[in-house]
C-alpha positions in Angstrom: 13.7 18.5 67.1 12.9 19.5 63.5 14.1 17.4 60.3 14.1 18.8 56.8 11.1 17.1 54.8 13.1 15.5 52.1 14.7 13.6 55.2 12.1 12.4 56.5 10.4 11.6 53.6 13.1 10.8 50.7 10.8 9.7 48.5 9.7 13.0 48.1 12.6 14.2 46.5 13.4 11.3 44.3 10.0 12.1 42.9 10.0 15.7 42.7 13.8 15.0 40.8 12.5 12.6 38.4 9.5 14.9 37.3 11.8 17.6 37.1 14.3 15.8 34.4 11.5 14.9 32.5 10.2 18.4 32.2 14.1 19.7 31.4 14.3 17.1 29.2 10.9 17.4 26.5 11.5 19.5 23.7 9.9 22.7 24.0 6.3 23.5 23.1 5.5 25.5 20.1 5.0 29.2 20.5 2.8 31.6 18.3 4.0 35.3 18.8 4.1 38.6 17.0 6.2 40.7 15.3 5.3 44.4 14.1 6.4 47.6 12.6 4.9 50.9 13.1 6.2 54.2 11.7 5.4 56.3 14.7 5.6 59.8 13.0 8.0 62.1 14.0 8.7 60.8 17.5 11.2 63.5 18.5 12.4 64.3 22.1 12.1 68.2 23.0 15.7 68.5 23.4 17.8 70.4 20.7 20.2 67.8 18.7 23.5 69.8 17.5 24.4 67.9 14.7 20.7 67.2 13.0 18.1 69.6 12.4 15.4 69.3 14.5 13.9 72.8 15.2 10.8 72.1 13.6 10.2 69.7 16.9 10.9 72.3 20.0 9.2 73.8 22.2 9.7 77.3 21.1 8.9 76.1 17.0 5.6 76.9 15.6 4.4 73.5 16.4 5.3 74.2 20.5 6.1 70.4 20.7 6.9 70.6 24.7 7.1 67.9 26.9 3.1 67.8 27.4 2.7 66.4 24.2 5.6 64.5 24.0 5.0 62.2 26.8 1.2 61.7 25.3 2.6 60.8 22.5 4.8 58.0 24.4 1.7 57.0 25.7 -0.3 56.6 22.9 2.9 54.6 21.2 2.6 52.4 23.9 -0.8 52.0 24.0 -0.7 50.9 20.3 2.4 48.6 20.5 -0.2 47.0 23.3 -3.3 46.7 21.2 -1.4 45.4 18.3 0.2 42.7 20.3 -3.7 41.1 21.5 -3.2 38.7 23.9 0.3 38.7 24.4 3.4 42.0 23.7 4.7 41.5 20.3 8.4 39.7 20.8 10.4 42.0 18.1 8.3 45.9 17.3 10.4 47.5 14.3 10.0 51.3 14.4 10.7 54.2 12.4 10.9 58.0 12.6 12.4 57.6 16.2 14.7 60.4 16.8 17.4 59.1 19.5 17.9 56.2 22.0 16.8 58.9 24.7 13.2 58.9 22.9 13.3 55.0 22.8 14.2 54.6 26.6 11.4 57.2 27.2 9.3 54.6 25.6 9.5 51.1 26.9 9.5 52.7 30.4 5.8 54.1 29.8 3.0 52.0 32.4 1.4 50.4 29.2 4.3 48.6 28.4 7.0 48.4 31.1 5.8 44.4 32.0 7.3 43.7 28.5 10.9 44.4 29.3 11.8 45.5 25.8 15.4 46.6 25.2 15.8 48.6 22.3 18.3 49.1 19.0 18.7 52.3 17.4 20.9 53.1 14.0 23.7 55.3 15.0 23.4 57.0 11.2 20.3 58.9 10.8 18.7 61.4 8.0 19.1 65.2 8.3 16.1 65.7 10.7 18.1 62.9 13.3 15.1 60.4 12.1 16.3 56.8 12.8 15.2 53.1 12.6 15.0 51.1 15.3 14.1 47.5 17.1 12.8 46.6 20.6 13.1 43.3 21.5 11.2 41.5 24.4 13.6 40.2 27.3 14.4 36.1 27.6 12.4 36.0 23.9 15.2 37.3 21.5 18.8 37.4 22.8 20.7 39.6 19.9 23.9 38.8 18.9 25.0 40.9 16.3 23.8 44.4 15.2 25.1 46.3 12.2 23.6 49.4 9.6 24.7 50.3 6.6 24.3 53.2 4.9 22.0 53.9 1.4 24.5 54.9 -1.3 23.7 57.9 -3.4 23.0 56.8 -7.3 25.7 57.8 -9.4 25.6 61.2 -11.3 22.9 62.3 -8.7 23.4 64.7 -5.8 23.5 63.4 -2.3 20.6 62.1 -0.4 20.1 62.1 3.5 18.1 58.7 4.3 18.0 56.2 7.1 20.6 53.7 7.2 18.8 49.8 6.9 19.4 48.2 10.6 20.2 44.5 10.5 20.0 42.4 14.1 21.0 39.1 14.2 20.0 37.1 17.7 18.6 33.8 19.2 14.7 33.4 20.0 14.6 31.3 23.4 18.5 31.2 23.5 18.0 28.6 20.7 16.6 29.6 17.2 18.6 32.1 15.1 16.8 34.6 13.4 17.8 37.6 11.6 16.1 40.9 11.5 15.8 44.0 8.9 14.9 47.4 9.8 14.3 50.2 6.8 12.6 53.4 6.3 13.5 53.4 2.7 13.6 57.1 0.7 9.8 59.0 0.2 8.4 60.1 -2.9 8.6 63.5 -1.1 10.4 65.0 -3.9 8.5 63.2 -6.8 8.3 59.6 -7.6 10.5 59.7 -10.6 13.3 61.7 -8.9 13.3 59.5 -5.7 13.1 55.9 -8.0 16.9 55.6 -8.4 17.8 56.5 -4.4 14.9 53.8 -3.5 16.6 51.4 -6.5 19.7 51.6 -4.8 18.2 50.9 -1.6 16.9 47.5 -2.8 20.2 46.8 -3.9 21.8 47.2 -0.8 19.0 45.6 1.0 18.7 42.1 -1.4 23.0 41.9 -1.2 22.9 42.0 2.3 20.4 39.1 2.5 22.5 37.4 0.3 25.4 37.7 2.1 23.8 36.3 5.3 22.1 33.5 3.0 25.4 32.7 1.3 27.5 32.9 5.0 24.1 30.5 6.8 22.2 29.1 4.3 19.5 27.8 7.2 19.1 31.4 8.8 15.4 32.9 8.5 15.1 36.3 7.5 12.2 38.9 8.1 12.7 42.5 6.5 10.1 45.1 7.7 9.3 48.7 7.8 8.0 51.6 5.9 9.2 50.7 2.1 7.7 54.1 0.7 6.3 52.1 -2.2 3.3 49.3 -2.5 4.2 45.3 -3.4 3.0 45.8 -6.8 5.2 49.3 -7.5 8.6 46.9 -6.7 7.6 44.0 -8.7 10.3 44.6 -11.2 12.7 43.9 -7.9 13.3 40.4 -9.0 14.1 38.6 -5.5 11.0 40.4 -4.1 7.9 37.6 -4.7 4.3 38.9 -3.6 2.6 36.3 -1.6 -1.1 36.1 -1.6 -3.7 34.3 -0.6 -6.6 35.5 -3.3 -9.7 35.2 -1.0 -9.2 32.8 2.0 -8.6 29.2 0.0 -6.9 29.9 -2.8 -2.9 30.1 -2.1 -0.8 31.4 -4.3 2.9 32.8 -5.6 2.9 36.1 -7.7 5.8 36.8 -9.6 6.3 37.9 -12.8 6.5 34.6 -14.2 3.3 33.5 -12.0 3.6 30.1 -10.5 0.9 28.0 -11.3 0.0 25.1 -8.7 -3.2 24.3 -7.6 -4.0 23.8 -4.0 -5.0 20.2 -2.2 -8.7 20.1 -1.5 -7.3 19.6 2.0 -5.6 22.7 2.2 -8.5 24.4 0.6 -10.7 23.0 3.3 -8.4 24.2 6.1 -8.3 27.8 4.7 -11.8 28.1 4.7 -12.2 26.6 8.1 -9.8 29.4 9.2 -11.5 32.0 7.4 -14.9 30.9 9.5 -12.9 30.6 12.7 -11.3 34.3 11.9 -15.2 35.3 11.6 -16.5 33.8 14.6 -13.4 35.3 16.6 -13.6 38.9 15.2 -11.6 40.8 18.0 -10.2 43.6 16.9 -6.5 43.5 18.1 -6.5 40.2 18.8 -3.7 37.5 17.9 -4.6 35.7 15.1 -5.7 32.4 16.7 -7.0 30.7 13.2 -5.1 28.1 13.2 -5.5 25.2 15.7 -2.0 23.4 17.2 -3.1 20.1 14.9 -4.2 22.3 12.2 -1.5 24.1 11.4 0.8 20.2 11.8 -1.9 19.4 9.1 -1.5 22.6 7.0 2.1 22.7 7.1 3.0 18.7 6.2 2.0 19.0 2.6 1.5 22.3 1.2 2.3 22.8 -2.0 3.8 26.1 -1.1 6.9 24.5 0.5 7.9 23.0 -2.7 8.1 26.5 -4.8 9.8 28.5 -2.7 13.2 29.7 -4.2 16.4 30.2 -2.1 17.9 33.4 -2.2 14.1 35.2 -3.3 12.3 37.1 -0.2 8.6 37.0 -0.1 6.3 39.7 0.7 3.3 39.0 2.7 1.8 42.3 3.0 -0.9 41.4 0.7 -2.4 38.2 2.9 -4.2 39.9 4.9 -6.0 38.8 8.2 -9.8 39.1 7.8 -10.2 42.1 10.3 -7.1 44.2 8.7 -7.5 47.7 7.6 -7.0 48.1 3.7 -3.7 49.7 3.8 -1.3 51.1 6.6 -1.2 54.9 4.8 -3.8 56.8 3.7 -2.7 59.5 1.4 -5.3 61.5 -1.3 -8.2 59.4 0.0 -6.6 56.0 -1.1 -5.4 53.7 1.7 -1.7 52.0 0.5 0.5 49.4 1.6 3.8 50.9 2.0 4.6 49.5 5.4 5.5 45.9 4.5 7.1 42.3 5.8 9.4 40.5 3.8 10.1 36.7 4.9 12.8 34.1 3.7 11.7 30.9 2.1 12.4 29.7 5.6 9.2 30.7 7.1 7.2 28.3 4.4 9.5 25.7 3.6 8.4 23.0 6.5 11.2 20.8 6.0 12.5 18.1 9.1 14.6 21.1 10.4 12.5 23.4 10.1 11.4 25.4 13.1 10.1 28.9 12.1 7.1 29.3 10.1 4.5 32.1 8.6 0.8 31.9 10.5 -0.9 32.0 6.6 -3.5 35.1 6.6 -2.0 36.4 9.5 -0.9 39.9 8.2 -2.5 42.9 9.5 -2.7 46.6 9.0 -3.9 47.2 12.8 -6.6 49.8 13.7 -5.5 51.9 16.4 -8.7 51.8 19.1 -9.6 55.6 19.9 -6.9 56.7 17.5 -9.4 57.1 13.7 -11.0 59.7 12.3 -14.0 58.5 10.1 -13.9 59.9 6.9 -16.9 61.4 5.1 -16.4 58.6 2.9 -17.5 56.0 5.8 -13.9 54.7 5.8 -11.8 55.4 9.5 -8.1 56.6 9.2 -5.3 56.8 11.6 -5.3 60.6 13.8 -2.5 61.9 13.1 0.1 64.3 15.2 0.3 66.9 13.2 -1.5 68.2 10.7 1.4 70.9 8.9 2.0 73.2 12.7 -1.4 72.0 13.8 -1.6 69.9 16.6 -4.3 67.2 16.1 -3.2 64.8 19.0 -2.9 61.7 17.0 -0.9 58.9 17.4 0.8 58.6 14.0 0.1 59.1 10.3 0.9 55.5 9.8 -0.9 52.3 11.1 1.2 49.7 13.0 1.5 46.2 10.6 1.8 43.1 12.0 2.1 38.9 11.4 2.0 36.0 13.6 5.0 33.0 13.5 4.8 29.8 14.7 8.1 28.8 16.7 8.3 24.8 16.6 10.9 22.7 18.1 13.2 20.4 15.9 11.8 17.5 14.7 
């Protein structure tokens, strides 16, 4: 005659009961994870699109772009969104240049990057090519709630523009902490960078109202904004909500704005930023997750810096200039200078380490993100990204762009 264990042995399951209560009932461990954008270059399907014109990506077009090369282009995608996330997939990968929801399924079903179970967003508008924005968001990590786009307006007096609408996602990390998430791929200087200033003016505009609306409806929700802004932190410094965040060297932190802030660091905090630098040194793994700060360290860091203090509501600060130690110079080369034009915007709510606070910025994290078998050294000495095409010539690359990326520290309440 058999007996069920816990029968038999009842003591068993009041045990395994308790333990389980008091794991269901700890507050949750802090996580560090990724986010990322990557402009992915032209990633067009090989099927004509009747309402956009895409001819210049067919198979019968001068550049033959047939399924071959399309799917090794998937791959290599992949393979990047992989290397970019280190040791774990990145939970939120902002893309641009995507043509279709058709290209973005294609995507998160390729081998590299299936065990992630991203789902992804795409903007219904789209430029006259079809080129969209989009979001892929890790399964059980972000939960989105609400998804809306809006579209760029054209500057009065000027003619019509075709751009990419800006993609805003608003959703839950772990079913618990609300976050909200921009996607842009703001107007190019393709025309000339005094003819394209006003469309890309207007674009702010839109962009810092509809942060203040979210502000003004949830004062307490963080905001990250990221993409490819077509213009470097120091071109939009007459954007006045835009603050440039920079850590000069690896100890000294500061605000640049136009009125500078002027605060001098602890000699603690000093002390901690050059232990990270020589833990980023002695860790130097290209791809990696940036694991310079320690668990207590970054308790230590974040309890009095004098960051938190400074911070303005209602301002967005970009930290596309505090950059990671083994971060490529910029994330676009163009006439043999690298630039930062693909950039990450974050709401005082990443810094300010308040009782209620439960999202925050990994300092020096930022990083333009080298893509492994991808470069082409110059003769210069300096390695840029392959790219797809070079005008109709097939060069096999990945992307003209290299992917960007930070780290965020997810803490329970306090």
């Amino acid at each position: 005659m058999q007996h069920h264990l816990f029968l038999r042995f009842p003591f068993i399951a009041v045990a395994l009961l308790g333990c389980l209560g008091e794991l269901f009932s700890q507050a949750p461990e802090e996580e560090f994870f990724s986010v990322m954008s990557f402009n992915v270059e032209n990633l067009f399907d090989t099927i004509p699109d009747a309402h956009h014109n895409d001819k210049e990506y067919l198979p019968q077009s001068k550049k033959k772009w047939e399924t071959r090369r399309y799917y090794r282009k998937l791959r290599q995608i992949a393979e990047a969104i992989s290397q970019t996330g280190g040791m774990s997939w990145p939970w939120l990968v902002a893309l641009q240049e995507v043509e279709n929801a058709g290209t973005l399924q294609d995507l998160v079903t390729q081998k590299g990057i299936t065990s992630a179970c991203y789902h992804p967003l795409v903007s219904q508008g789209a430029d006259a090519r079809g080129i969209r924005v989009a979001l892929l968001y890790a399964e059980g990590l972000f939960k989105p709630y609400d998804v809306r786009e809006w579209c760029i307006p054209t500057p009065e007096g000027l003619p019509p523009h075709s751009s990419r609408p800006i993609l805003a996602v608003s959703g839950s990390l772990l079913g618990r902490y609300p976050l909200t998430i921009f996607v842009l791929h703001l107007p190019s200087n393709f025309s000339g960078r005094k003819k394209s200033a006003p469309y890309r003016k207007e674009a702010f505009h839109l962009l810092h109202s509809k942060c203040d609306s979210i502000s003004s409806a949830d004062p307490s929700m963080p905001i990250l904004v990221l993409g490819d802004f077509n213009s470097t932190p120091q071109e939009t410094i007459d954007e006045q909500w835009i603050a440039l965040y920079d850590r000069k060297g690896t100890t000294e932190l500061r605000l640049l704005q136009k009125s500078t802030v002027s605060q001098s660091c602890s000699q603690d905090c000093l002390d901690l930023a050059e232990r990270m630098k020589r833990k980023a040194q002695r860790v130097g793994s290209e791809g990696s997750i940036p694991p310079y700060v320690t668990k207590a360290e970054s308790r230590k860091q974040h309890s009095d810096s004098p960051l938190c203090n400074s911070l303005e509501l209602g301002k967005m600060y970009d930290v596309s200039l505090d950059k990671a130690p083994e971060s490529v110079a910029g994330s676009y080369y163009f006439h043999k200078v690298y630039t930062q034009i693909d950039r990450i915007l974050l709401s005082p709510h990443f810094f300010n380490h308040a009782e209620k606070s439960y999202i925050s910025y990994v300092t020096g994290s930022f990083s333009n993100c080298s893509l492994r078998g991808r470069m082409k050294k110059q003769n210069s000495g300096i390695s840029t990204p392959l790219r797809t095409f070079g005008g109709d010539n097939y060069i096999g690359g990945t992307s003209d762009h290299l992917p960007i990326r930070v780290t965020l520290r997810l803490h329970p309440y306090k």
